[in-house]
KOLSE-792284 format. One record per residue: residue in three letters; x, y, z of N, C-alpha, C in turn. Coordinates in Angstrom, 2 decimals, m for minus. Layout:
BEGIN
<site><residuo>ALA</residuo><n_xx>X</n_xx><n_yy>Y</n_yy><n_zz>Z</n_zz><ca_xx>X</ca_xx><ca_yy>Y</ca_yy><ca_zz>Z</ca_zz><c_xx>X</c_xx><c_yy>Y</c_yy><c_zz>Z</c_zz></site>
...
***
This chain:
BEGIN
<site><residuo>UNK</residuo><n_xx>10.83</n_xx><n_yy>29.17</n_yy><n_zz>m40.46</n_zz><ca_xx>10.46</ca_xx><ca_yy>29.08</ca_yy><ca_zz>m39.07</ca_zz><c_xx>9.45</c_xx><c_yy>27.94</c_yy><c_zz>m38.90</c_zz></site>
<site><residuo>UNK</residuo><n_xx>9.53</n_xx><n_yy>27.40</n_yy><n_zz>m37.93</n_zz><ca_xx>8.09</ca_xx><ca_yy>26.22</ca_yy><ca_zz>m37.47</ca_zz><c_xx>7.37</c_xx><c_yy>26.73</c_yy><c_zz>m36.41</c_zz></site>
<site><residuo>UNK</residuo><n_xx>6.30</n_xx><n_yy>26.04</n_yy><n_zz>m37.42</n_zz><ca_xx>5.42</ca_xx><ca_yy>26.92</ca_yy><ca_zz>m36.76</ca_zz><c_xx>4.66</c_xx><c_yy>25.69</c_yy><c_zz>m35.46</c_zz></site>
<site><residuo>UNK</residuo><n_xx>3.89</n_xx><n_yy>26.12</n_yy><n_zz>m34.58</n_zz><ca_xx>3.56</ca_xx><ca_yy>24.71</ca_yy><ca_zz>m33.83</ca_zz><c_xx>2.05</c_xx><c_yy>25.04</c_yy><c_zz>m34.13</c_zz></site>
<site><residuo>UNK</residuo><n_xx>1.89</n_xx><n_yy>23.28</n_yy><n_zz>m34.17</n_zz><ca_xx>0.49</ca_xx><ca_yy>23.25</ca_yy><ca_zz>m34.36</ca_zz><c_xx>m0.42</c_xx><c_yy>22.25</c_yy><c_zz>m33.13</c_zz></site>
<site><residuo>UNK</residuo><n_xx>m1.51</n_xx><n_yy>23.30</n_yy><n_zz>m32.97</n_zz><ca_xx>m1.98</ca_xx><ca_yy>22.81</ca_yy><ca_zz>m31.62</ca_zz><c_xx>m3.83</c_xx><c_yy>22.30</c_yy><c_zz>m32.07</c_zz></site>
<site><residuo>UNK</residuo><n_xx>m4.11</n_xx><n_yy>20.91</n_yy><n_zz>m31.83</n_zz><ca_xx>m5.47</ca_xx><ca_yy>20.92</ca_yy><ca_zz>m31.97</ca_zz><c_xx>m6.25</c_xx><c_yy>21.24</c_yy><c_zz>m31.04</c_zz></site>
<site><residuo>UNK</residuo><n_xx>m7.19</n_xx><n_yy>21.39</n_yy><n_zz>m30.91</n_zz><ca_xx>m7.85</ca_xx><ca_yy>21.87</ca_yy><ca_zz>m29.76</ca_zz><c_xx>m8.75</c_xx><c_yy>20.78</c_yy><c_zz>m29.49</c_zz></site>
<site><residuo>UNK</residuo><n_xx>m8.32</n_xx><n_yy>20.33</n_yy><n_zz>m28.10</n_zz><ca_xx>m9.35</ca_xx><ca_yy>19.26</ca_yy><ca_zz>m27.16</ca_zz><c_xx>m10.00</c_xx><c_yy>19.77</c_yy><c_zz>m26.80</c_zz></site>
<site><residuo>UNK</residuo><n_xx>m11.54</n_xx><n_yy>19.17</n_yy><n_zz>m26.53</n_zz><ca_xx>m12.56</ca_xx><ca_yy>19.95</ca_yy><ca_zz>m25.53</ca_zz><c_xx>m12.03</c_xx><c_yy>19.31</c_yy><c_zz>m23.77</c_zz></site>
<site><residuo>UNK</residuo><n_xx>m12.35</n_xx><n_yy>20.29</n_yy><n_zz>m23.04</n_zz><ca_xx>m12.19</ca_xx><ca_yy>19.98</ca_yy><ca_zz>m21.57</ca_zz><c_xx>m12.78</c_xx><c_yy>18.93</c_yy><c_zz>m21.25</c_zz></site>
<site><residuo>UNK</residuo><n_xx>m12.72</n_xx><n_yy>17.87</n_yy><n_zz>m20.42</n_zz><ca_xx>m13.10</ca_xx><ca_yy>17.14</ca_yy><ca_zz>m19.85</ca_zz><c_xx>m13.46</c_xx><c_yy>17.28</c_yy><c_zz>m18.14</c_zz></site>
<site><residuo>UNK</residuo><n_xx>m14.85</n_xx><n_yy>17.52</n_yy><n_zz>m17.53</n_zz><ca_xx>m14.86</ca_xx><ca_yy>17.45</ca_yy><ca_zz>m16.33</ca_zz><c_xx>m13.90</c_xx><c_yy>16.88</c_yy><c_zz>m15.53</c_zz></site>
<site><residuo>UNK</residuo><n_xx>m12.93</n_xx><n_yy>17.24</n_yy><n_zz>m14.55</n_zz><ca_xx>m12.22</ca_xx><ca_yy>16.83</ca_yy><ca_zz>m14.16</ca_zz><c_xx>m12.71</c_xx><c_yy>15.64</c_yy><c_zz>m12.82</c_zz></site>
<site><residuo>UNK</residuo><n_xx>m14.01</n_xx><n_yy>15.83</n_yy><n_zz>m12.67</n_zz><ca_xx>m14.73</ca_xx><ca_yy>14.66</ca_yy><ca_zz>m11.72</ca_zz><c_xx>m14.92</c_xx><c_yy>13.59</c_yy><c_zz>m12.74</c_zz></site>
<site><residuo>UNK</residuo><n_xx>m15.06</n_xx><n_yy>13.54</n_yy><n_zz>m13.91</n_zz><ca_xx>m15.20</ca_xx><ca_yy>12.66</ca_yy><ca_zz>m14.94</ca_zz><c_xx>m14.27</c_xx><c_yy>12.11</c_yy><c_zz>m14.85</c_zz></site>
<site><residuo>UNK</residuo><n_xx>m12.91</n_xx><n_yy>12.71</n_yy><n_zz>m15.53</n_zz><ca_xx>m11.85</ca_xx><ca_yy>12.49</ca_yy><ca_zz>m15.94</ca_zz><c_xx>m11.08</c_xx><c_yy>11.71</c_yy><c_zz>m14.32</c_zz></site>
<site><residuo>UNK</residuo><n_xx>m11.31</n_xx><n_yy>12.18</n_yy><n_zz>m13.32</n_zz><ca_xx>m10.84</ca_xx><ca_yy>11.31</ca_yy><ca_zz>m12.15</ca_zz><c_xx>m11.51</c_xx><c_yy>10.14</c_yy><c_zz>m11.98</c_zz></site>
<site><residuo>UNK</residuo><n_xx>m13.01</n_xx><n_yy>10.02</n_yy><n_zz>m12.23</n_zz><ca_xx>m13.46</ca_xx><ca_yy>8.49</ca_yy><ca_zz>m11.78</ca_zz><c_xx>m13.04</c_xx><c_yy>7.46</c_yy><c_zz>m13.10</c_zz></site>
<site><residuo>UNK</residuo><n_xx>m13.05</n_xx><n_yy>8.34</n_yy><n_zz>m14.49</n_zz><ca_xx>m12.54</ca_xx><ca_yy>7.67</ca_yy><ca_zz>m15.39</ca_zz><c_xx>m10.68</c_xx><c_yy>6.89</c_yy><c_zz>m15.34</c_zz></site>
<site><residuo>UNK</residuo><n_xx>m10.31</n_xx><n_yy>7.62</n_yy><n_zz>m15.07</n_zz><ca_xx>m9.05</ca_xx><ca_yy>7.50</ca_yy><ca_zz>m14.54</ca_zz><c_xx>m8.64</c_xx><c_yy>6.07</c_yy><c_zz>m13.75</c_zz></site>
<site><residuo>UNK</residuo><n_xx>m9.84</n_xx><n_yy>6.14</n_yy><n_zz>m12.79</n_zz><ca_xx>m9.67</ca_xx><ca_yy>5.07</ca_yy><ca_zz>m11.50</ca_zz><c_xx>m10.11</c_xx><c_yy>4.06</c_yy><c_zz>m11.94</c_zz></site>
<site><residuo>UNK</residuo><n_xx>m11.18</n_xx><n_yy>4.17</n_yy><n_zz>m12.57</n_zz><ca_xx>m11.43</ca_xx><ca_yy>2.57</ca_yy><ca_zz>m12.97</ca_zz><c_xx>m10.52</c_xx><c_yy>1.92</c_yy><c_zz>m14.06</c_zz></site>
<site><residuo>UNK</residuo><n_xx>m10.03</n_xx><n_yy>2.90</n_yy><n_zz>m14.54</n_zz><ca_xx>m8.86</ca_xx><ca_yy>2.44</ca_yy><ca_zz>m15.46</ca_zz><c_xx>m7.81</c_xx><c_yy>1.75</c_yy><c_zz>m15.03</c_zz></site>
<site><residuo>UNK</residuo><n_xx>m7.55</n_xx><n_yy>1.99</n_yy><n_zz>m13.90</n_zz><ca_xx>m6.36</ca_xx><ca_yy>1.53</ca_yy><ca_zz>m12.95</ca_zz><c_xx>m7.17</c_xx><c_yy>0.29</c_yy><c_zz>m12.47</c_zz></site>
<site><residuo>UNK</residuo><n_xx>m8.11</n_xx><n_yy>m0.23</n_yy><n_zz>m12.06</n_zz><ca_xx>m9.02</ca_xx><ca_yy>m0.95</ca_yy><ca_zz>m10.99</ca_zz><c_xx>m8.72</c_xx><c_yy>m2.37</c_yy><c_zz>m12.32</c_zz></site>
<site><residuo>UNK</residuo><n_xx>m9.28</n_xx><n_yy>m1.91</n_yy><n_zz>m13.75</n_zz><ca_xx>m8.61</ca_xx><ca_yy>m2.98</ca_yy><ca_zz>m14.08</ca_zz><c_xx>m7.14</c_xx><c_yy>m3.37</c_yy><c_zz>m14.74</c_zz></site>
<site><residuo>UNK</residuo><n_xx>m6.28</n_xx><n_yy>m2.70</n_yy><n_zz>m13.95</n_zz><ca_xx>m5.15</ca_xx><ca_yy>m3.28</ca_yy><ca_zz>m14.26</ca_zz><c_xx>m4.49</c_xx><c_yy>m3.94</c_yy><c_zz>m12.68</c_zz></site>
<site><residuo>UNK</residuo><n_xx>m4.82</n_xx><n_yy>m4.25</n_yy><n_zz>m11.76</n_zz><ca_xx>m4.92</ca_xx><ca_yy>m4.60</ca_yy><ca_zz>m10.57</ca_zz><c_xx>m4.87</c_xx><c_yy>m6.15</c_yy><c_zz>m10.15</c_zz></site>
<site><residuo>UNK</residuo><n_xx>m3.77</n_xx><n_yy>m6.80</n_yy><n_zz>m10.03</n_zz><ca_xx>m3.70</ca_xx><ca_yy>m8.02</ca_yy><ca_zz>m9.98</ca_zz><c_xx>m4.76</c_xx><c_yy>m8.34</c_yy><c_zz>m8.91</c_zz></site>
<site><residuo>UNK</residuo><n_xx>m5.82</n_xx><n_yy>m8.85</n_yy><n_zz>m8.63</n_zz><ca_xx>m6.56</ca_xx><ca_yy>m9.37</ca_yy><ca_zz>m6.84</ca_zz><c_xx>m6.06</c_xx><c_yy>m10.73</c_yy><c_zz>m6.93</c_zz></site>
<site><residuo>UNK</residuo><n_xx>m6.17</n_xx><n_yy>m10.65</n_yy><n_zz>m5.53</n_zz><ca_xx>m5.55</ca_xx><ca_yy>m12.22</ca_yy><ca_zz>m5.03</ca_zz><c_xx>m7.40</c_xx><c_yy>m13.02</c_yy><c_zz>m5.66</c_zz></site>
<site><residuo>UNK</residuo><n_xx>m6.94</n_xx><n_yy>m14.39</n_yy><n_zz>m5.12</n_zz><ca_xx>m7.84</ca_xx><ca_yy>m15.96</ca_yy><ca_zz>m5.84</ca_zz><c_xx>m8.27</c_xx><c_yy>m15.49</c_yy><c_zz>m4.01</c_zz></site>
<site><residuo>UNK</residuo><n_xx>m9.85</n_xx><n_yy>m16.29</n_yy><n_zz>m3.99</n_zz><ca_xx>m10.42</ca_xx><ca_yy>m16.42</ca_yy><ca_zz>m2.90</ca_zz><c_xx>m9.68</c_xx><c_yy>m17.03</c_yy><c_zz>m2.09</c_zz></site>
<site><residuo>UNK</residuo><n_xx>m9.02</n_xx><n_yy>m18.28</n_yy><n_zz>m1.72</n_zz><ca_xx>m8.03</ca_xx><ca_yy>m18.84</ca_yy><ca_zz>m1.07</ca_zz><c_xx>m7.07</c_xx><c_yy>m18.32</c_yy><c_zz>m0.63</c_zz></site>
<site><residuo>UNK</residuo><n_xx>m6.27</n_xx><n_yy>m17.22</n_yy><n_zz>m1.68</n_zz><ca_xx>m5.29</ca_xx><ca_yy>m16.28</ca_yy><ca_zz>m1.18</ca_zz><c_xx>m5.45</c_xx><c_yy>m15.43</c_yy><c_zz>0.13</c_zz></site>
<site><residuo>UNK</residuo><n_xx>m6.46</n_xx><n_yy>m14.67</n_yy><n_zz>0.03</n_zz><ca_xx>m7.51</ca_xx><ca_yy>m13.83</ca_yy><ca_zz>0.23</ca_zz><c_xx>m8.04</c_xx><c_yy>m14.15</c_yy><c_zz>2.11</c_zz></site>
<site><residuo>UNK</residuo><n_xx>m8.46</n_xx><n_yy>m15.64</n_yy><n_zz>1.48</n_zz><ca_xx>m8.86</ca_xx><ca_yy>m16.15</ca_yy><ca_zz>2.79</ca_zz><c_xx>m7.13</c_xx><c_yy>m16.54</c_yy><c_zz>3.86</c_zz></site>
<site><residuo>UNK</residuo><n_xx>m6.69</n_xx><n_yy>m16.75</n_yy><n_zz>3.40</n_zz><ca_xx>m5.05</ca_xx><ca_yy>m17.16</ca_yy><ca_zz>4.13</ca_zz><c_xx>m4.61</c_xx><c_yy>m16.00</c_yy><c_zz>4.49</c_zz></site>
<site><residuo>UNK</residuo><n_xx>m4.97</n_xx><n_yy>m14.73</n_yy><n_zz>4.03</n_zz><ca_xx>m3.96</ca_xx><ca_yy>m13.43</ca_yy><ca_zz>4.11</ca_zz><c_xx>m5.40</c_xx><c_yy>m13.02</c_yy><c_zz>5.74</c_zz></site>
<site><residuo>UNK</residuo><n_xx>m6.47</n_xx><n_yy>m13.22</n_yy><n_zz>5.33</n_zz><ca_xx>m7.15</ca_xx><ca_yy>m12.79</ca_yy><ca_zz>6.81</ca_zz><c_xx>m7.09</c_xx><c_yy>m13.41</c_yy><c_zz>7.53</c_zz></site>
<site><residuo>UNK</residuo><n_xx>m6.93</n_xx><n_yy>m14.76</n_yy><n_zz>7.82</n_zz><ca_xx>m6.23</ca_xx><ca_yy>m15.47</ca_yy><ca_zz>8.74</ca_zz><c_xx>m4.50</c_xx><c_yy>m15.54</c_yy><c_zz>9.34</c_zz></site>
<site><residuo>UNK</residuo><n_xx>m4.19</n_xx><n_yy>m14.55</n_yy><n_zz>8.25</n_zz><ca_xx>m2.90</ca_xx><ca_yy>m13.91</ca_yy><ca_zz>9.02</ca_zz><c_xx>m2.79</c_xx><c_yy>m12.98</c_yy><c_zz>10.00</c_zz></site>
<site><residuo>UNK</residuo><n_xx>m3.96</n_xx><n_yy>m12.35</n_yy><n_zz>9.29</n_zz><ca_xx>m3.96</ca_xx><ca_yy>m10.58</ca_yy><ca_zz>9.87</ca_zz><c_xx>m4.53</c_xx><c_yy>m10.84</c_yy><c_zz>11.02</c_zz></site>
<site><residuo>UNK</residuo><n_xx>m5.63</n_xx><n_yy>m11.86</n_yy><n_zz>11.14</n_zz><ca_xx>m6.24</ca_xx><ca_yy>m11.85</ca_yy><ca_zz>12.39</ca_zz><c_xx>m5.47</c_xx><c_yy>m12.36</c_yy><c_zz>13.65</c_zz></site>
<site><residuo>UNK</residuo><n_xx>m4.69</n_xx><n_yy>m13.47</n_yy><n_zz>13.19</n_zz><ca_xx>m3.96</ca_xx><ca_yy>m14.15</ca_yy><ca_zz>14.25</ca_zz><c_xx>m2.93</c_xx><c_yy>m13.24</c_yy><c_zz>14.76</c_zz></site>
<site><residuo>UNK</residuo><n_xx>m2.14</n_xx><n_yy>m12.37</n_yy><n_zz>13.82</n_zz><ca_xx>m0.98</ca_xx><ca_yy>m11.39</ca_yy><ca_zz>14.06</ca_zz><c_xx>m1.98</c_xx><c_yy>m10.34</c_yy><c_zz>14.82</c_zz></site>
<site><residuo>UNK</residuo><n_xx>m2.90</n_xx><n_yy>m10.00</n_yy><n_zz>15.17</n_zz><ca_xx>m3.84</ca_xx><ca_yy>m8.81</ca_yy><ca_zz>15.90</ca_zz><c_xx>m4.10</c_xx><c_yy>m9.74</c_yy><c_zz>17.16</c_zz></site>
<site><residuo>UNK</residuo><n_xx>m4.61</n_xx><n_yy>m11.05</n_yy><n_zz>16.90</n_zz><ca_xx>m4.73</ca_xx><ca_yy>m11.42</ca_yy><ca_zz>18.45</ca_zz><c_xx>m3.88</c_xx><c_yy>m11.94</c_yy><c_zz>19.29</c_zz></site>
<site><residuo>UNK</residuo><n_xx>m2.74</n_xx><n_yy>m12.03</n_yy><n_zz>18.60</n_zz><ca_xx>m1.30</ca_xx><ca_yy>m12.26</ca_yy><ca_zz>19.49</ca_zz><c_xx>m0.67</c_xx><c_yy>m11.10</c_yy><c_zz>19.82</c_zz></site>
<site><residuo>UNK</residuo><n_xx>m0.89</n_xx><n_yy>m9.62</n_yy><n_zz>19.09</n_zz><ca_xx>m0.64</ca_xx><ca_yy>m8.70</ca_yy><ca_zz>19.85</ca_zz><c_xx>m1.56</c_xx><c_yy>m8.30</c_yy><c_zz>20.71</c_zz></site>
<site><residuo>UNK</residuo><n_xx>m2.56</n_xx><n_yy>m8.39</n_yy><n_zz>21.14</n_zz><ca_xx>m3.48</ca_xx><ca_yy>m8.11</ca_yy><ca_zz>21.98</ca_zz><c_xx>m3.17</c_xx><c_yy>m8.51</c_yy><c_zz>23.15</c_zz></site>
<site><residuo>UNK</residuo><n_xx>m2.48</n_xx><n_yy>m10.28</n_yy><n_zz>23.02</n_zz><ca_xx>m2.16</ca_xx><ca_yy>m11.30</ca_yy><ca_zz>24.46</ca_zz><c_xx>m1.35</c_xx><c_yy>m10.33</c_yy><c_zz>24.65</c_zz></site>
<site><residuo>UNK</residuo><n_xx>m0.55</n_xx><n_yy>m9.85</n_yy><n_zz>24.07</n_zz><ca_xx>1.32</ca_xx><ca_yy>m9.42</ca_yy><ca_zz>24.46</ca_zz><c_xx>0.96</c_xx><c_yy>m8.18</c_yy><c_zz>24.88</c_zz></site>
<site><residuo>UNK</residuo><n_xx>0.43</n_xx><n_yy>m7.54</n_yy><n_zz>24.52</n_zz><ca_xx>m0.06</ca_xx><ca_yy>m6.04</ca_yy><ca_zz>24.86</ca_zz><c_xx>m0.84</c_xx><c_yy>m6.16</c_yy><c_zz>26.17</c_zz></site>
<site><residuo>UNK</residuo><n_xx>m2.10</n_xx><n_yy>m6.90</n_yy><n_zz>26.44</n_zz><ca_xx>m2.93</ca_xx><ca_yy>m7.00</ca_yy><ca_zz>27.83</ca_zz><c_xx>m1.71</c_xx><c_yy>m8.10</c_yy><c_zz>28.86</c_zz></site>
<site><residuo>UNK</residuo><n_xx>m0.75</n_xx><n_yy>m8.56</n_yy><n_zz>28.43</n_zz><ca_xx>0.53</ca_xx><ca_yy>m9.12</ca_yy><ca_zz>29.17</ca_zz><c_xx>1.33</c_xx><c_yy>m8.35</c_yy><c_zz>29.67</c_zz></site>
<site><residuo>UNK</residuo><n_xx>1.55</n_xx><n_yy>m7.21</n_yy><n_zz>28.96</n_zz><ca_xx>2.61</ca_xx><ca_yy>m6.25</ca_yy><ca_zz>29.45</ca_zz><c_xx>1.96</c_xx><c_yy>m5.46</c_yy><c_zz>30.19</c_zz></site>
<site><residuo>UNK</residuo><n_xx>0.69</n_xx><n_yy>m5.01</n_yy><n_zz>30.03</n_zz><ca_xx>0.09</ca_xx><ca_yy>m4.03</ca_yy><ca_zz>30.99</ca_zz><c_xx>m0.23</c_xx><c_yy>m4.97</c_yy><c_zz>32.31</c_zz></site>
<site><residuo>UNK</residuo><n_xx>m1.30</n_xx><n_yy>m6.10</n_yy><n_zz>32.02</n_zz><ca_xx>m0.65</ca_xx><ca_yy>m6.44</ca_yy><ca_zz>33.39</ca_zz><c_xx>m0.12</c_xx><c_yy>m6.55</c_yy><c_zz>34.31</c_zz></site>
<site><residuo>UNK</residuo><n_xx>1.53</n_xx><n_yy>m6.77</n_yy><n_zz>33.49</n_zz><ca_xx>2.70</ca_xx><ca_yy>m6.87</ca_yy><ca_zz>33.99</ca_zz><c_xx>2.61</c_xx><c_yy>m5.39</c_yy><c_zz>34.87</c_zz></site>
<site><residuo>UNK</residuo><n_xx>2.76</n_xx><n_yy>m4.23</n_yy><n_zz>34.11</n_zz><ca_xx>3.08</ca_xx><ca_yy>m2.76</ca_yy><ca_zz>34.63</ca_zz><c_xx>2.16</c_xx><c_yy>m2.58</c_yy><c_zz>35.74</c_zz></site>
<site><residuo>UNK</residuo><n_xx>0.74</n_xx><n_yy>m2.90</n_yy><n_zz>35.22</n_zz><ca_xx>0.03</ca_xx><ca_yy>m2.33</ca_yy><ca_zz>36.96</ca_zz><c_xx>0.42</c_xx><c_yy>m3.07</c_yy><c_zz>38.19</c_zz></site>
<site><residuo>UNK</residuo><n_xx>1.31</n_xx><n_yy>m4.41</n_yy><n_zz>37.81</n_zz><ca_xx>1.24</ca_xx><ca_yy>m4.89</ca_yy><ca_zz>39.13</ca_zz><c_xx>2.46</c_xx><c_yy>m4.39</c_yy><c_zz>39.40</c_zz></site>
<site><residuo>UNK</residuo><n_xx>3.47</n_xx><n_yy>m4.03</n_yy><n_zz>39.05</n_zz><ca_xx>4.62</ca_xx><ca_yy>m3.18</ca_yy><ca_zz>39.16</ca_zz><c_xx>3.94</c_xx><c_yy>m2.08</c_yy><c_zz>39.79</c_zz></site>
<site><residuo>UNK</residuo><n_xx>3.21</n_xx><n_yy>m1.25</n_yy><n_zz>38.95</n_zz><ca_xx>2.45</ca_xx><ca_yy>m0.08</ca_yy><ca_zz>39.83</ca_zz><c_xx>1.56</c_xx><c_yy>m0.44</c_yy><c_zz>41.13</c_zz></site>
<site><residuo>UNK</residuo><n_xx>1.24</n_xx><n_yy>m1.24</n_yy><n_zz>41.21</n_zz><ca_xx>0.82</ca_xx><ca_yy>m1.76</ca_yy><ca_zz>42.37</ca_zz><c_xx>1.65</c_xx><c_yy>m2.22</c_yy><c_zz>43.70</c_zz></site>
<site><residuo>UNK</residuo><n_xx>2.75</n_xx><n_yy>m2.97</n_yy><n_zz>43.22</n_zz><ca_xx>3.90</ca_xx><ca_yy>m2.75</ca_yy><ca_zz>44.22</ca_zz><c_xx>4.69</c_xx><c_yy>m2.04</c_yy><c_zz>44.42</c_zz></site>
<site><residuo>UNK</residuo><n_xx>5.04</n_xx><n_yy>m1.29</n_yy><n_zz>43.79</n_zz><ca_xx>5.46</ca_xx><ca_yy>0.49</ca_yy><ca_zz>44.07</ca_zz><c_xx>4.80</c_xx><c_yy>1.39</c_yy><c_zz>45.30</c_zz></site>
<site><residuo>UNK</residuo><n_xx>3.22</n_xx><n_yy>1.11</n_yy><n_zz>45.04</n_zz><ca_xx>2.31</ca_xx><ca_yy>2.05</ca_yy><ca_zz>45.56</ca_zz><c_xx>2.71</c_xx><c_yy>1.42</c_yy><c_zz>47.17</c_zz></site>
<site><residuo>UNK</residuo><n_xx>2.42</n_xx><n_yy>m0.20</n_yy><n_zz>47.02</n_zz><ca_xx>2.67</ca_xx><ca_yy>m0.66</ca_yy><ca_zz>48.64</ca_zz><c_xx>4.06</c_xx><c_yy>m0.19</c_yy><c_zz>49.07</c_zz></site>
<site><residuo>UNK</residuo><n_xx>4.58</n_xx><n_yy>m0.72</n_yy><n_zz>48.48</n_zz><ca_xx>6.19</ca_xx><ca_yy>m0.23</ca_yy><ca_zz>48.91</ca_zz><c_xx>6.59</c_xx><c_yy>1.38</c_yy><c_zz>49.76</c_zz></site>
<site><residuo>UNK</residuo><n_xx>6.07</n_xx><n_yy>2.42</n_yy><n_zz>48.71</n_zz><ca_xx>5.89</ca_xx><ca_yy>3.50</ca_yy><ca_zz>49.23</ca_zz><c_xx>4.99</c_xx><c_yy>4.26</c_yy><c_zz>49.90</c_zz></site>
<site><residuo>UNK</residuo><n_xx>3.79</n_xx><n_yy>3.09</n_yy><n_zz>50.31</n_zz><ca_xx>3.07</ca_xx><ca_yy>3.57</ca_yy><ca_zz>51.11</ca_zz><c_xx>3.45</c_xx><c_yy>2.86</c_yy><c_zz>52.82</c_zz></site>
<site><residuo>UNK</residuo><n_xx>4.22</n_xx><n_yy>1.97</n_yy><n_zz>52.83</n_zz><ca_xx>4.43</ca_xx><ca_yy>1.27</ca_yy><ca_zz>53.85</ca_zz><c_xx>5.72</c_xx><c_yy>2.20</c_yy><c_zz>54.39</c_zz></site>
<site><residuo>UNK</residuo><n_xx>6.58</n_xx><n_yy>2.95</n_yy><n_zz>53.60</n_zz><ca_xx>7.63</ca_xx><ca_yy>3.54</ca_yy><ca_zz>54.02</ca_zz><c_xx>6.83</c_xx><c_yy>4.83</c_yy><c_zz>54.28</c_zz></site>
<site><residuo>UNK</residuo><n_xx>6.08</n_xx><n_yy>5.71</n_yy><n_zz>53.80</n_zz><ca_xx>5.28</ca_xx><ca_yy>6.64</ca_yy><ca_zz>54.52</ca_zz><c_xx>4.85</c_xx><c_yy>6.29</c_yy><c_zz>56.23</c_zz></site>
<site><residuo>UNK</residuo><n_xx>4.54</n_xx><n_yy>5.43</n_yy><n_zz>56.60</n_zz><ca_xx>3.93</ca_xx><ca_yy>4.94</ca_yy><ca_zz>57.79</ca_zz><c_xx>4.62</c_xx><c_yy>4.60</c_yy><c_zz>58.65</c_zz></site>
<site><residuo>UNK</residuo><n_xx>5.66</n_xx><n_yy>4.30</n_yy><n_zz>58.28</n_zz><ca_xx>7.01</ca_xx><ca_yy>4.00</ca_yy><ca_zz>59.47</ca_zz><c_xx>7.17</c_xx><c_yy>5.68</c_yy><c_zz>60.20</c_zz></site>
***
């Protein structure tokens, strides 16, 4: 018969064993070069403030829609 053989580890805090864990990963983590870095936030920013135009464009757009609605159906009330 075989028999199994088990050594015995001591426990490891598992708050240990998680921050140990992470930094383990942290250096295997390609980071971008400062230049990269700097080009990728000058993406993000420009792609956020061109949705902002398009977004405060469309609402615009809608209140003045809601705004000529309101005349529209307030002028047919009054007749």
């Amino acid at each position: 018969m075989s028999e199994k053989i088990t050594t015995h580890q001591p426990k490891r805090n598992p708050i240990v064993s998680y921050f140990a864990s992470a930094f383990e990963e942290f250096g295997k983590v390609t980071w971008p070069t400062k230049e990269q870095a700097a080009l990728l936030t000058g993406v993000i920013i420009a792609i956020s403030l061109l949705t902002a135009v398009l977004i405060g464009v469309f609402d615009l757009g809608l209140a003045e829609l809601y705004k000529l609605a309101l005349d529209k159906f307030s002028s047919i009330q009054t007749q």
